[in-house]
PDB file of the backbone (N, CA, C, O) and the ligand in Angstrom, with CONECT records:
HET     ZN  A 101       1
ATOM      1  N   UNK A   1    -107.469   6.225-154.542  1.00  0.00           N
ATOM      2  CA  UNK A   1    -107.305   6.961-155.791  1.00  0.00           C
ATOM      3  C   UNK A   1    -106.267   8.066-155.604  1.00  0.00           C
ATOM      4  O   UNK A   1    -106.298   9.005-154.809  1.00  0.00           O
ATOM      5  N   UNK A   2    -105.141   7.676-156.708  1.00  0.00           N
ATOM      6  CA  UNK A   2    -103.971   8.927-156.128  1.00  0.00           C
ATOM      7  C   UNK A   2    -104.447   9.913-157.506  1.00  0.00           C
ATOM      8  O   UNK A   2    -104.977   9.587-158.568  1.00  0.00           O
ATOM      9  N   UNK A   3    -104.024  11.193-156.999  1.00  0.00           N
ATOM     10  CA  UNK A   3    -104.414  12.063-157.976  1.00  0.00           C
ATOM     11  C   UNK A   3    -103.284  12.586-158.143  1.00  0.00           C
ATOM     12  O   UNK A   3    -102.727  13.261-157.277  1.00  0.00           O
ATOM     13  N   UNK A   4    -102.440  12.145-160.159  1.00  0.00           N
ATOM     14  CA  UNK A   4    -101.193  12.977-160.464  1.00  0.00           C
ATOM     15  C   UNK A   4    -101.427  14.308-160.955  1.00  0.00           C
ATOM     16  O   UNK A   4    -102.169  14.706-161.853  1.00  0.00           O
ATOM     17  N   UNK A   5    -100.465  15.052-160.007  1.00  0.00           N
ATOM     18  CA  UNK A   5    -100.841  16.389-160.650  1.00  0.00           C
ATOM     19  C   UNK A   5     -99.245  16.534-161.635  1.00  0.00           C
ATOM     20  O   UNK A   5     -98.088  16.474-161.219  1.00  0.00           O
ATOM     21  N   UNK A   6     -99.846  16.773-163.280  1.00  0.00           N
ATOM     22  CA  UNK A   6     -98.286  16.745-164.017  1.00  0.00           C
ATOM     23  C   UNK A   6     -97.881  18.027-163.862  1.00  0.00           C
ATOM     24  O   UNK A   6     -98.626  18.990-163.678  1.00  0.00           O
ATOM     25  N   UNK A   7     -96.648  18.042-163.940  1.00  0.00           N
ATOM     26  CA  UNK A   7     -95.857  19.107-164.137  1.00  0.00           C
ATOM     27  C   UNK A   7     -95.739  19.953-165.615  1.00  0.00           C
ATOM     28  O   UNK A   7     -95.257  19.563-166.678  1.00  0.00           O
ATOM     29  N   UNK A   8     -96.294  21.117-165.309  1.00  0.00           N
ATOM     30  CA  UNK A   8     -96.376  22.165-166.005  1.00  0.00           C
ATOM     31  C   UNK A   8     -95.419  23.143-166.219  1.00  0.00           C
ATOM     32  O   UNK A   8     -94.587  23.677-165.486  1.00  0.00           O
ATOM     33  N   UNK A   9     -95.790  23.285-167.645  1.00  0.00           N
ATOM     34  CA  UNK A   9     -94.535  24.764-167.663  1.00  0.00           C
ATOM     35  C   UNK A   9     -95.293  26.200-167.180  1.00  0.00           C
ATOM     36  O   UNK A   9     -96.462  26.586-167.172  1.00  0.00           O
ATOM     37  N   UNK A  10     -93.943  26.804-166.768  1.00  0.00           N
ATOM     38  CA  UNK A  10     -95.018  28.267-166.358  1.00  0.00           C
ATOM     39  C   UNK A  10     -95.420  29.516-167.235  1.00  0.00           C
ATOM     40  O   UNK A  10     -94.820  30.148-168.104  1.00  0.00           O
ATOM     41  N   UNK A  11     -96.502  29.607-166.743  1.00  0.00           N
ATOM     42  CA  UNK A  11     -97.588  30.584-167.609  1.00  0.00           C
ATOM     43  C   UNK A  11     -98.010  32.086-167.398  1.00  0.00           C
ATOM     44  O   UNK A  11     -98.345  32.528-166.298  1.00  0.00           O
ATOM     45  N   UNK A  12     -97.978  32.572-168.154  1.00  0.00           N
ATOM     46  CA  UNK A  12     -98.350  34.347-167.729  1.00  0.00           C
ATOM     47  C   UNK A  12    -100.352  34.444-167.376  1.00  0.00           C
ATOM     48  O   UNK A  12    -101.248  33.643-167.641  1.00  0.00           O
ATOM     49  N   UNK A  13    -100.364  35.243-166.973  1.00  0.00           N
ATOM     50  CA  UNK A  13    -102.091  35.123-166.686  1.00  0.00           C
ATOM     51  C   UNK A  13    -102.222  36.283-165.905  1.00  0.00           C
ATOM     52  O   UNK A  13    -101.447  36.548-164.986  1.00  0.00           O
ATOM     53  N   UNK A  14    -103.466  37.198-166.336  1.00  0.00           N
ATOM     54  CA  UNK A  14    -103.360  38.838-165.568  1.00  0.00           C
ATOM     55  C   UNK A  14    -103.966  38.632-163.957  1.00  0.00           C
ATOM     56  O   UNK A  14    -104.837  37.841-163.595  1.00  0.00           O
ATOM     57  N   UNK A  15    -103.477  39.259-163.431  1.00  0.00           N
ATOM     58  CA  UNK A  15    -103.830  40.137-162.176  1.00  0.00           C
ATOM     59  C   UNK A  15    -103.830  41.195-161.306  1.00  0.00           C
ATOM     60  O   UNK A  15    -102.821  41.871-161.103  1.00  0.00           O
ATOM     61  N   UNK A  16    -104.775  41.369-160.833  1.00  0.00           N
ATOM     62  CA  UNK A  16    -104.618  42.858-160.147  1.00  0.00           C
ATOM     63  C   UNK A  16    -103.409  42.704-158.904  1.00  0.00           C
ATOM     64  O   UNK A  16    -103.694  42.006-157.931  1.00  0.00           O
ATOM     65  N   UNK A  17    -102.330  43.241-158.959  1.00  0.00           N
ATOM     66  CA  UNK A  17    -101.249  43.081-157.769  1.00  0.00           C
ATOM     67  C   UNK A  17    -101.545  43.747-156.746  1.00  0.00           C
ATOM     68  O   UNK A  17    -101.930  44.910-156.864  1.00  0.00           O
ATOM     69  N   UNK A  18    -101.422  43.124-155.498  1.00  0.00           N
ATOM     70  CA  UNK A  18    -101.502  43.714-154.417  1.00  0.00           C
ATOM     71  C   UNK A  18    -100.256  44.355-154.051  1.00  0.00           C
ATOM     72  O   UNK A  18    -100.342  45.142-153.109  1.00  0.00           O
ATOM     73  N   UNK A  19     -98.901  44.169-154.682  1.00  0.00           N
ATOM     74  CA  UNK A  19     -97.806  44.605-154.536  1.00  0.00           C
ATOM     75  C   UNK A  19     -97.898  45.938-154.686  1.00  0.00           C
ATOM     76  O   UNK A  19     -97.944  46.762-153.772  1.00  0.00           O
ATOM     77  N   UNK A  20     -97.939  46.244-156.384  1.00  0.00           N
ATOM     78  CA  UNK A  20     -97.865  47.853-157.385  1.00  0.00           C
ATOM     79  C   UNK A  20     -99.235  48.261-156.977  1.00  0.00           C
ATOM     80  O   UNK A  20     -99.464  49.267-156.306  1.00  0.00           O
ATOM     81  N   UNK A  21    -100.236  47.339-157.463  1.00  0.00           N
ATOM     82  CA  UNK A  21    -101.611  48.207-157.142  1.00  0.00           C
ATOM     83  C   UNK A  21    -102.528  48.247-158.772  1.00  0.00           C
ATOM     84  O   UNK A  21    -103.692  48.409-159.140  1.00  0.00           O
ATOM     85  N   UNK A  22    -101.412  48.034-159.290  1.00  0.00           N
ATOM     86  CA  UNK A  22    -101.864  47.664-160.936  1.00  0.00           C
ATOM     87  C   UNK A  22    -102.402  46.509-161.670  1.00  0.00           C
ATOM     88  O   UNK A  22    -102.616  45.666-160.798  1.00  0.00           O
ATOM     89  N   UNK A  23    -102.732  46.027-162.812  1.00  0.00           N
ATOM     90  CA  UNK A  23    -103.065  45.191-163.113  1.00  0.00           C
ATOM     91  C   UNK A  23    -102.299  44.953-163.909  1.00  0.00           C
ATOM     92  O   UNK A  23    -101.901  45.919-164.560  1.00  0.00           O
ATOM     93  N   UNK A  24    -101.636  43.359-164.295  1.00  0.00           N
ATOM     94  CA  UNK A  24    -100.184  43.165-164.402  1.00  0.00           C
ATOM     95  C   UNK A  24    -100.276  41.916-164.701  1.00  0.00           C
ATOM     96  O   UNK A  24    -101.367  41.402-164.456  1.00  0.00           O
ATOM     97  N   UNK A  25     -99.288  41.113-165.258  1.00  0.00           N
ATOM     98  CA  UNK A  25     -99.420  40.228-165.980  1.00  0.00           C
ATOM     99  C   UNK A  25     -98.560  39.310-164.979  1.00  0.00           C
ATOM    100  O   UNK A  25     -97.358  39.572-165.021  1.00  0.00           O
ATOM    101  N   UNK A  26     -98.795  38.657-164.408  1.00  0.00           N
ATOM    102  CA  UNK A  26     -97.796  37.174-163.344  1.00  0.00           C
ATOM    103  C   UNK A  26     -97.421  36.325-164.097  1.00  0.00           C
ATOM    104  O   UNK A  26     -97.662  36.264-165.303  1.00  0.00           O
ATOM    105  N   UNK A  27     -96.777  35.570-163.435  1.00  0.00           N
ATOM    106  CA  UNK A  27     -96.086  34.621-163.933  1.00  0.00           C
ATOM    107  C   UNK A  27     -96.202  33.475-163.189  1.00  0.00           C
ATOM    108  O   UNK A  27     -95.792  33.636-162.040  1.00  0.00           O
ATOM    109  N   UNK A  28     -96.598  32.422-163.421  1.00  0.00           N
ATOM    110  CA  UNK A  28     -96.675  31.036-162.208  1.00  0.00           C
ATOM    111  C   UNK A  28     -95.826  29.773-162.404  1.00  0.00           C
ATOM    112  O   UNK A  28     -95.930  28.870-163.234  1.00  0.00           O
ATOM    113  N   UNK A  29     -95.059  29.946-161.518  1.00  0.00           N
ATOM    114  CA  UNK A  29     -93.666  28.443-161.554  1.00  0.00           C
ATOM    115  C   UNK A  29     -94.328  27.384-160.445  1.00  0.00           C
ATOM    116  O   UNK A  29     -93.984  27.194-159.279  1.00  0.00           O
ATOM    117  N   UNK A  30     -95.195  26.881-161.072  1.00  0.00           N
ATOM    118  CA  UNK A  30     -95.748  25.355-160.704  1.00  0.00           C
ATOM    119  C   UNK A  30     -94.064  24.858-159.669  1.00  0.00           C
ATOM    120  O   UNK A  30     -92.937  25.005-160.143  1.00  0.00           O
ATOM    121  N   UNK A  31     -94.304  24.379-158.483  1.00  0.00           N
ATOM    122  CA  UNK A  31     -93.012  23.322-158.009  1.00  0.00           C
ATOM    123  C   UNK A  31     -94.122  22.331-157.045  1.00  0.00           C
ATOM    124  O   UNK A  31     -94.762  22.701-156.061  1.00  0.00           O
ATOM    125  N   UNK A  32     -94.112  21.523-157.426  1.00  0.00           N
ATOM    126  CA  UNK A  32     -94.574  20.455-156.674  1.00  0.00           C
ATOM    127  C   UNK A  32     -96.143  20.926-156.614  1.00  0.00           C
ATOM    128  O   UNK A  32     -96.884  21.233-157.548  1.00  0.00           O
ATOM    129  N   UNK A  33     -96.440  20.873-154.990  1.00  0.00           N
ATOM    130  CA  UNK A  33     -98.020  20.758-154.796  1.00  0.00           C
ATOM    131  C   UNK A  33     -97.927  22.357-154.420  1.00  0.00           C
ATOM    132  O   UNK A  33     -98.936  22.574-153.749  1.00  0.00           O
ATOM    133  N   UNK A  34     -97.142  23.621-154.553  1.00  0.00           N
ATOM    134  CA  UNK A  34     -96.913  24.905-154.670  1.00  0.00           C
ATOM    135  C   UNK A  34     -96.663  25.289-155.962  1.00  0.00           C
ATOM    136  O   UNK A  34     -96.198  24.601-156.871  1.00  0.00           O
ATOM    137  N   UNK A  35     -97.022  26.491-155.980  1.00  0.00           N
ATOM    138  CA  UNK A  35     -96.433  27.803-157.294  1.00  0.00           C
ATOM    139  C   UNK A  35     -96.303  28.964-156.770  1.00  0.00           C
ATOM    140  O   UNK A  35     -97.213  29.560-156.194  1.00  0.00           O
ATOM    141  N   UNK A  36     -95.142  29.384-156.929  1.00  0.00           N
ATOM    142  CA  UNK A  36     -95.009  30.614-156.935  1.00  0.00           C
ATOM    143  C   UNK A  36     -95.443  32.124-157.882  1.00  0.00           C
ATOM    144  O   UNK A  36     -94.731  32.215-158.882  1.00  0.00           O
ATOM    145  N   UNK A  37     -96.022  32.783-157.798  1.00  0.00           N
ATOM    146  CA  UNK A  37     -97.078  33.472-158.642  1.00  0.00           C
ATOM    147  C   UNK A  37     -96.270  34.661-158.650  1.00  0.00           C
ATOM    148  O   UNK A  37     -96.049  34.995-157.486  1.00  0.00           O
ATOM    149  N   UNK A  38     -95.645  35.576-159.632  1.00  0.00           N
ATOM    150  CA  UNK A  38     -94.296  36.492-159.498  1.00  0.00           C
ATOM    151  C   UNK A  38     -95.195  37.694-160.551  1.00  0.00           C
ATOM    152  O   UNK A  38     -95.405  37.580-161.758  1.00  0.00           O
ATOM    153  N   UNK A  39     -95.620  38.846-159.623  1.00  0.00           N
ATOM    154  CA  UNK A  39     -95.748  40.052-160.845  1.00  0.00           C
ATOM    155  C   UNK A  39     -94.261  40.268-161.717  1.00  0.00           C
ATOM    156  O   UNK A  39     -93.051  40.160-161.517  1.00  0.00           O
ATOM    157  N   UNK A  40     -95.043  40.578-162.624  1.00  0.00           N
ATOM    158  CA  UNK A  40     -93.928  40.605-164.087  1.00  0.00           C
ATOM    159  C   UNK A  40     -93.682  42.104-164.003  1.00  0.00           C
ATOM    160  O   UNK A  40     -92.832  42.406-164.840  1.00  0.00           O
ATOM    161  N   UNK A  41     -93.968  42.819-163.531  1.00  0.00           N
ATOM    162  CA  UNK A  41     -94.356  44.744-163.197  1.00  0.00           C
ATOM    163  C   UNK A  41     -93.201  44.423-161.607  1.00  0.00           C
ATOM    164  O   UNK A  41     -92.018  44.156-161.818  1.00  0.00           O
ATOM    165  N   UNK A  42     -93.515  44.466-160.734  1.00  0.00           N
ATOM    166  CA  UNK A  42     -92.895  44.470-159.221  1.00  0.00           C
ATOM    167  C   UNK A  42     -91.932  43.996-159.306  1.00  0.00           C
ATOM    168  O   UNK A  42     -90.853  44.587-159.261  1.00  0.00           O
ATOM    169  N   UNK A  43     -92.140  42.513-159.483  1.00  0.00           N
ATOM    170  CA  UNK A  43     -91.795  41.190-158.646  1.00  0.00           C
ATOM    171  C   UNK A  43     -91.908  41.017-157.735  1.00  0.00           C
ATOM    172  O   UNK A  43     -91.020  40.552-157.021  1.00  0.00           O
ATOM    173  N   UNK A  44     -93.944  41.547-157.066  1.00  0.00           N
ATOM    174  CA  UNK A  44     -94.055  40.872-155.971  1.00  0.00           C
ATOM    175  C   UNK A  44     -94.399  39.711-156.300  1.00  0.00           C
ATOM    176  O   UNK A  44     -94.803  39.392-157.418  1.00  0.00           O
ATOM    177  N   UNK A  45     -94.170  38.466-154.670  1.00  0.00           N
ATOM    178  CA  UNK A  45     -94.202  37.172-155.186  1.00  0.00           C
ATOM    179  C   UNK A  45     -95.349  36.357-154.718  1.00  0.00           C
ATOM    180  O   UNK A  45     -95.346  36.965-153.648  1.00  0.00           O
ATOM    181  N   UNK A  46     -96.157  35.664-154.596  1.00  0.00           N
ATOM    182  CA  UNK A  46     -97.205  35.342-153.871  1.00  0.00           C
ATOM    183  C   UNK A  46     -97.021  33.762-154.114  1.00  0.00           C
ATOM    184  O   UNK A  46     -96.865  33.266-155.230  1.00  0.00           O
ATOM    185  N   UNK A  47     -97.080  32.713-152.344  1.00  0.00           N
ATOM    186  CA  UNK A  47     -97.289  31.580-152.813  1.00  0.00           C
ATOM    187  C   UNK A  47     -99.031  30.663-152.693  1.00  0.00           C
ATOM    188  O   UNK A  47     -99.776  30.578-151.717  1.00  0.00           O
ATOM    189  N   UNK A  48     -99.200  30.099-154.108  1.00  0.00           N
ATOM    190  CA  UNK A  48    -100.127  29.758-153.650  1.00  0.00           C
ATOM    191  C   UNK A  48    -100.310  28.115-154.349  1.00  0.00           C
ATOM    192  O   UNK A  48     -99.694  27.694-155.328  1.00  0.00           O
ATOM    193  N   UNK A  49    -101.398  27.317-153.480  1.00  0.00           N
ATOM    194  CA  UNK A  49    -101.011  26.090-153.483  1.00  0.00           C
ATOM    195  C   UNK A  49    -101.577  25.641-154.964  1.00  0.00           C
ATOM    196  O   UNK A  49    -102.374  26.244-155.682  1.00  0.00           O
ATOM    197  N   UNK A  50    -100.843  24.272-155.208  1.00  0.00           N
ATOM    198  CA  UNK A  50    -101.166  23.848-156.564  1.00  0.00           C
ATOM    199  C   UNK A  50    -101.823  22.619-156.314  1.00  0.00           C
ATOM    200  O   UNK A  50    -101.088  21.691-155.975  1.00  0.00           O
ATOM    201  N   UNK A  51    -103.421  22.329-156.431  1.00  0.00           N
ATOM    202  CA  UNK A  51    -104.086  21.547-156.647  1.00  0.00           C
ATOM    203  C   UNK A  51    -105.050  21.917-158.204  1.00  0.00           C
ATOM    204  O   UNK A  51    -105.280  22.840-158.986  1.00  0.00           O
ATOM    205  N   UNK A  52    -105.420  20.266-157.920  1.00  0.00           N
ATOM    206  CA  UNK A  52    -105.996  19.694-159.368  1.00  0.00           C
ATOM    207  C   UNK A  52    -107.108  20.738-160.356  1.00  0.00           C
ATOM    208  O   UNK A  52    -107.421  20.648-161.543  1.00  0.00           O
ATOM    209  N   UNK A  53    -107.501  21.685-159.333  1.00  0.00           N
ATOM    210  CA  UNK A  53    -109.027  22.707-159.493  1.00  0.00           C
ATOM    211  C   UNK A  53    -108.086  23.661-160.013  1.00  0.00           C
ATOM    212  O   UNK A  53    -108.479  24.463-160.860  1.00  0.00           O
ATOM    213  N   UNK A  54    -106.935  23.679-159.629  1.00  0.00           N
ATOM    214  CA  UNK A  54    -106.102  25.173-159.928  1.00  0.00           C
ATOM    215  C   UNK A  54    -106.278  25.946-161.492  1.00  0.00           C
ATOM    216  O   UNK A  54    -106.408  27.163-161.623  1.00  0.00           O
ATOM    217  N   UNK A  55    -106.254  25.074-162.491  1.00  0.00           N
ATOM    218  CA  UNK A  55    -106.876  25.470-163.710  1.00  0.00           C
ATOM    219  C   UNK A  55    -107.897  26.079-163.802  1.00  0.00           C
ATOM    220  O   UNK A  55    -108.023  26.980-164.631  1.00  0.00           O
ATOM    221  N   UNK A  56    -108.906  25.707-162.927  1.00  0.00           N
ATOM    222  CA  UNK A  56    -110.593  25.881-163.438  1.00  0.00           C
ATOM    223  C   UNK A  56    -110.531  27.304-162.670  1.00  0.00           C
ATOM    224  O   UNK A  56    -111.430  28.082-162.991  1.00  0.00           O
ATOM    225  N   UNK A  57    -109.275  27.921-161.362  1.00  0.00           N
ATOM    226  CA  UNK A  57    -109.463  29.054-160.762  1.00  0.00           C
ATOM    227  C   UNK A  57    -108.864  29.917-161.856  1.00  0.00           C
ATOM    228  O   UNK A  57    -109.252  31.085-161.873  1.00  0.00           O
ATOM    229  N   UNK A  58    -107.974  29.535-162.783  1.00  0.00           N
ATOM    230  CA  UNK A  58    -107.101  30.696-163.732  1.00  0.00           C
ATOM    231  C   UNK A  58    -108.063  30.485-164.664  1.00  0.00           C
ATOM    232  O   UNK A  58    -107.848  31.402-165.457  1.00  0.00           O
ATOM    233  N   UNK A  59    -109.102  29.791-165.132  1.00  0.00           N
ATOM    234  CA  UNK A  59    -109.906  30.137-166.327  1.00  0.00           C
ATOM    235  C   UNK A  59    -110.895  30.543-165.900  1.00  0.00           C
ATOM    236  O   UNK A  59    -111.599  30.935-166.831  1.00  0.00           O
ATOM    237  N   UNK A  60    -111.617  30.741-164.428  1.00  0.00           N
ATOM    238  CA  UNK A  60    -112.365  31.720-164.189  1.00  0.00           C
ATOM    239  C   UNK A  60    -112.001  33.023-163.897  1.00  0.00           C
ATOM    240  O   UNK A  60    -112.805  33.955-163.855  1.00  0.00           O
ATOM    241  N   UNK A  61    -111.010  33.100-163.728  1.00  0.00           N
ATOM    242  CA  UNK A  61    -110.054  34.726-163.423  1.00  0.00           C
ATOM    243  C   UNK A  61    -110.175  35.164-164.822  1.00  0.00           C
ATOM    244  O   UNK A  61    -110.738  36.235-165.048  1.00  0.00           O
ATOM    245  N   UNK A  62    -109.509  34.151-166.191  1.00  0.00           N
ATOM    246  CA  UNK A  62    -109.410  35.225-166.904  1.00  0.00           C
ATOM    247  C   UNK A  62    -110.884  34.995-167.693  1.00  0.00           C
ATOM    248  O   UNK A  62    -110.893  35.263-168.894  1.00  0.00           O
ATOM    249  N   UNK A  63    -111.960  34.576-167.155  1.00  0.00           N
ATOM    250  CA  UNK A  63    -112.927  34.579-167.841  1.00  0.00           C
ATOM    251  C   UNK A  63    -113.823  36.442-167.076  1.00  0.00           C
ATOM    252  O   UNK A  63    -114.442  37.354-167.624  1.00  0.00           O
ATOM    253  N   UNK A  64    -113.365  36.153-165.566  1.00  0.00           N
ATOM    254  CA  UNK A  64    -113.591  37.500-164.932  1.00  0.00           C
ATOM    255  C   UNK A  64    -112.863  38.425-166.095  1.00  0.00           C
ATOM    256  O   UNK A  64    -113.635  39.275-166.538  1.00  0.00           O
ATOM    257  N   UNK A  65    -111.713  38.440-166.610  1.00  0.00           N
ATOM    258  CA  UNK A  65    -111.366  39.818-166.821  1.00  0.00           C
ATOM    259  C   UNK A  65    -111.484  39.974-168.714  1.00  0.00           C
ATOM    260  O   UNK A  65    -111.215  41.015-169.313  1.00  0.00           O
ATOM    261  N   UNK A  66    -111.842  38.964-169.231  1.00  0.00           N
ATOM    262  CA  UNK A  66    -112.796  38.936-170.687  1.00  0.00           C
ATOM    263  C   UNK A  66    -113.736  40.082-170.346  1.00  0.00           C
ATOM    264  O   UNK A  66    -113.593  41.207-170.823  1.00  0.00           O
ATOM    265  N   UNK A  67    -114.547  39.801-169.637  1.00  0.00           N
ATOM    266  CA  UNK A  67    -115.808  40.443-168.993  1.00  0.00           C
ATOM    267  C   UNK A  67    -115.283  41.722-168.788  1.00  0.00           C
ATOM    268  O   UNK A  67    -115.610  42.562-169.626  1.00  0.00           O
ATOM    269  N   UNK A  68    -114.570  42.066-167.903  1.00  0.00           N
ATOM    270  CA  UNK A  68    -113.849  43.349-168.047  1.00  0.00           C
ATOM    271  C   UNK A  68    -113.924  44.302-168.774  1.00  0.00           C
ATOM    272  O   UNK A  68    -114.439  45.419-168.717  1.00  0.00           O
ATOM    273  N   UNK A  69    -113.054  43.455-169.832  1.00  0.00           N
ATOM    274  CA  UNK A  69    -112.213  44.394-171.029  1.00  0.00           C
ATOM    275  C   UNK A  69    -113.936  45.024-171.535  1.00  0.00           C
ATOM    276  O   UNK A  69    -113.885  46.142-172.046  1.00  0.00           O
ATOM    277  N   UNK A  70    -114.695  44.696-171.478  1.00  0.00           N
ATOM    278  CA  UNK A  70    -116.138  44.744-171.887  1.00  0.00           C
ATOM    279  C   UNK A  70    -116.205  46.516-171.306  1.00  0.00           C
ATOM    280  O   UNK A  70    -116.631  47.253-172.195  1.00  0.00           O
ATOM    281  N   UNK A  71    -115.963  47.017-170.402  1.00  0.00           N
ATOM    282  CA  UNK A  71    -115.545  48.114-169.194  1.00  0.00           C
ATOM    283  C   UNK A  71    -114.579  48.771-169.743  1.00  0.00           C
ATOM    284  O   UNK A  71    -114.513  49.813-170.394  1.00  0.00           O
ATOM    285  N   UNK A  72    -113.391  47.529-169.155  1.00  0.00           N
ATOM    286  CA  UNK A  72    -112.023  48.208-170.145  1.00  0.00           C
ATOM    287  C   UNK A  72    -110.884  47.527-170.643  1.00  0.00           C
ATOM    288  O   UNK A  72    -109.989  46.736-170.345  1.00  0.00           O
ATOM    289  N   UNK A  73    -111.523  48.466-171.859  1.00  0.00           N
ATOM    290  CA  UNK A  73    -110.707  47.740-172.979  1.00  0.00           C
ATOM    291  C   UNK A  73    -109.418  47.418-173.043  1.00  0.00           C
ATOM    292  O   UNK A  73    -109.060  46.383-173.604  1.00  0.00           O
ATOM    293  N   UNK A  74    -108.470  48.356-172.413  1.00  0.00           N
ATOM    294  CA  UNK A  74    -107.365  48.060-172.039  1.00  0.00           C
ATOM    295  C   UNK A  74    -106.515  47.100-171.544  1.00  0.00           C
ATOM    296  O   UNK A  74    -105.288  47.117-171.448  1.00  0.00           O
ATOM    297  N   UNK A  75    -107.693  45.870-171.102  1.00  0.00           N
ATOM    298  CA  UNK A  75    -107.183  44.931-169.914  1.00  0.00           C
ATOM    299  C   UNK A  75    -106.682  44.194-171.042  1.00  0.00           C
ATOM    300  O   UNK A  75    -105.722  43.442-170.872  1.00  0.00           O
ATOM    301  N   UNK A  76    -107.218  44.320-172.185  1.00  0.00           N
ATOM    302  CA  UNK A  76    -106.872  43.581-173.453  1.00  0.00           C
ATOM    303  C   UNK A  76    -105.138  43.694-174.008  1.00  0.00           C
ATOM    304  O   UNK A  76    -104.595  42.735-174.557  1.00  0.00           O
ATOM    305  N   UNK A  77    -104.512  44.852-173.786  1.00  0.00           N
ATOM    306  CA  UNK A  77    -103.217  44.998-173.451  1.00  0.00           C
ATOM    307  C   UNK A  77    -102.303  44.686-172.548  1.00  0.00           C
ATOM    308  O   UNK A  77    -101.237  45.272-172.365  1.00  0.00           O
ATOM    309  N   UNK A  78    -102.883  43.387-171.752  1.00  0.00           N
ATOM    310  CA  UNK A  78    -102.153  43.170-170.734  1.00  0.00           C
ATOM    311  C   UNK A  78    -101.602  41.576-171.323  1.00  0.00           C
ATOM    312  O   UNK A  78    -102.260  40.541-171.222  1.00  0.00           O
ATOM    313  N   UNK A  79    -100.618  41.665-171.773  1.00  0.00           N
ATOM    314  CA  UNK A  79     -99.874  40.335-172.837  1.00  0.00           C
ATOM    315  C   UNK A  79     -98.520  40.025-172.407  1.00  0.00           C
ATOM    316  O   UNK A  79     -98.018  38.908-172.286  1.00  0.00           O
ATOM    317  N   UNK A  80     -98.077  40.988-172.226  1.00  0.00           N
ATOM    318  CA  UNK A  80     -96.162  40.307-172.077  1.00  0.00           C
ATOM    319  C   UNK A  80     -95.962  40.759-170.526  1.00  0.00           C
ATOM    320  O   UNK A  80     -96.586  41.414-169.690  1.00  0.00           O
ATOM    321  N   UNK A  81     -95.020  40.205-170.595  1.00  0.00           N
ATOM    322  CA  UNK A  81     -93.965  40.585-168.800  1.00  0.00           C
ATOM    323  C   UNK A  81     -93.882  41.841-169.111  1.00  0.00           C
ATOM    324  O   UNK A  81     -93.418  42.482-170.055  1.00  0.00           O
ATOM    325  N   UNK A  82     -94.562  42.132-167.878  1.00  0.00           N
ATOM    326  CA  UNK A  82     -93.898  44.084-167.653  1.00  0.00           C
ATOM    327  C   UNK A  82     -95.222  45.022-167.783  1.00  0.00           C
ATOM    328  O   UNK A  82     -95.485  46.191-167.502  1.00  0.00           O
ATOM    329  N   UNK A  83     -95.733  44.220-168.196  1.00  0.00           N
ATOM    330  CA  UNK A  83     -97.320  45.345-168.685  1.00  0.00           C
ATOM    331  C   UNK A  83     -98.198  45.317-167.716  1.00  0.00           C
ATOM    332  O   UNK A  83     -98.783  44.348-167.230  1.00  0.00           O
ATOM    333  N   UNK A  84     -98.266  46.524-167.437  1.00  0.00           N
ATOM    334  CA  UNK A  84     -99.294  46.970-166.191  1.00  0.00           C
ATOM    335  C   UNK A  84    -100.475  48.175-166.194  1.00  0.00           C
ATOM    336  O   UNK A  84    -100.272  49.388-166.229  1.00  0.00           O
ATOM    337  N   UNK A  85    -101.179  47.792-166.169  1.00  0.00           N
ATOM    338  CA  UNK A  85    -101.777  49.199-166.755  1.00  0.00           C
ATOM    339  C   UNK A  85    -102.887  49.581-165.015  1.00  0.00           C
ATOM    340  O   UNK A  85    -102.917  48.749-164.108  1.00  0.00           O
ATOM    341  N   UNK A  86    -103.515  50.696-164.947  1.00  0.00           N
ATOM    342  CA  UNK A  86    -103.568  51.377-163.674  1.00  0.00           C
ATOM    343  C   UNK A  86    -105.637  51.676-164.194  1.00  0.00           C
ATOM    344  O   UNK A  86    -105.935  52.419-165.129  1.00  0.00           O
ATOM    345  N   UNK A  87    -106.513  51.061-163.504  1.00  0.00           N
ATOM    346  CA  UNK A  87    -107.512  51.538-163.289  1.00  0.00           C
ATOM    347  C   UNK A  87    -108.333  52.881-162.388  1.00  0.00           C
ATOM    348  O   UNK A  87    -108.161  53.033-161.179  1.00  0.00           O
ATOM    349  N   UNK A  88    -109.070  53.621-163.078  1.00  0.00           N
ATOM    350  CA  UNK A  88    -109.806  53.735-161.526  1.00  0.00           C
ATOM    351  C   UNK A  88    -110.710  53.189-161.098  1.00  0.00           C
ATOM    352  O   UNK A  88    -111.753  52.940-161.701  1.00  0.00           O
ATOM    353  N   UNK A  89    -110.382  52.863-159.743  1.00  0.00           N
ATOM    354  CA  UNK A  89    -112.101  52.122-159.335  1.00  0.00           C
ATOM    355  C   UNK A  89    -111.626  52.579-157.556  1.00  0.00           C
ATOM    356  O   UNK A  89    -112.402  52.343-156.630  1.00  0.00           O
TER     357      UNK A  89
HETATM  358 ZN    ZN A 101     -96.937  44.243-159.020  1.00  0.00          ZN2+
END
């Protein structure tokens, strides 16, 4: 059983950067069985691998940070390239 993984266009999706330190909106350029994951705030770059589950990890991330915004609301402003906003915790 071969498993095709199709080629995707790339997508914004929040995260906390280990680069800035902020929470920031990435960017992911799917290439092959890799993506490159690029803060939209830094441009730090992170590679990480692209398998078939990889979806079900970005819809539990942003299901983590739904939950969040519940905390803070703000995370709800995290939409375009460039937007970063700074917690305390
Ligand atoms: Zn960053």
């Amino acid at each position: 059983m071969t498993r095709i993984i199709k080629e995707i266009e790339p997508f914004l999706h929040r995260q906390k950067c280990p680069g800035c330190g902020y929470y920031t909106v990435y960017e992911v350029f799917p290439q092959g069985d890799k993506a490159i994951d690029t803060c939209t705030h830094c441009g730090h770059q992170m590679q990480i691998l692209w398998h078939h589950e990889i979806k079900a990890v970005f819809r539990n991330s942003e299901k983590f940070f739904r939950n969040m915004e519940e905390i803070y609301p703000e995370l709800a402003q995290l939409k375009n390239r460039g937007d970063h906003i700074k917690l305390d915790d």
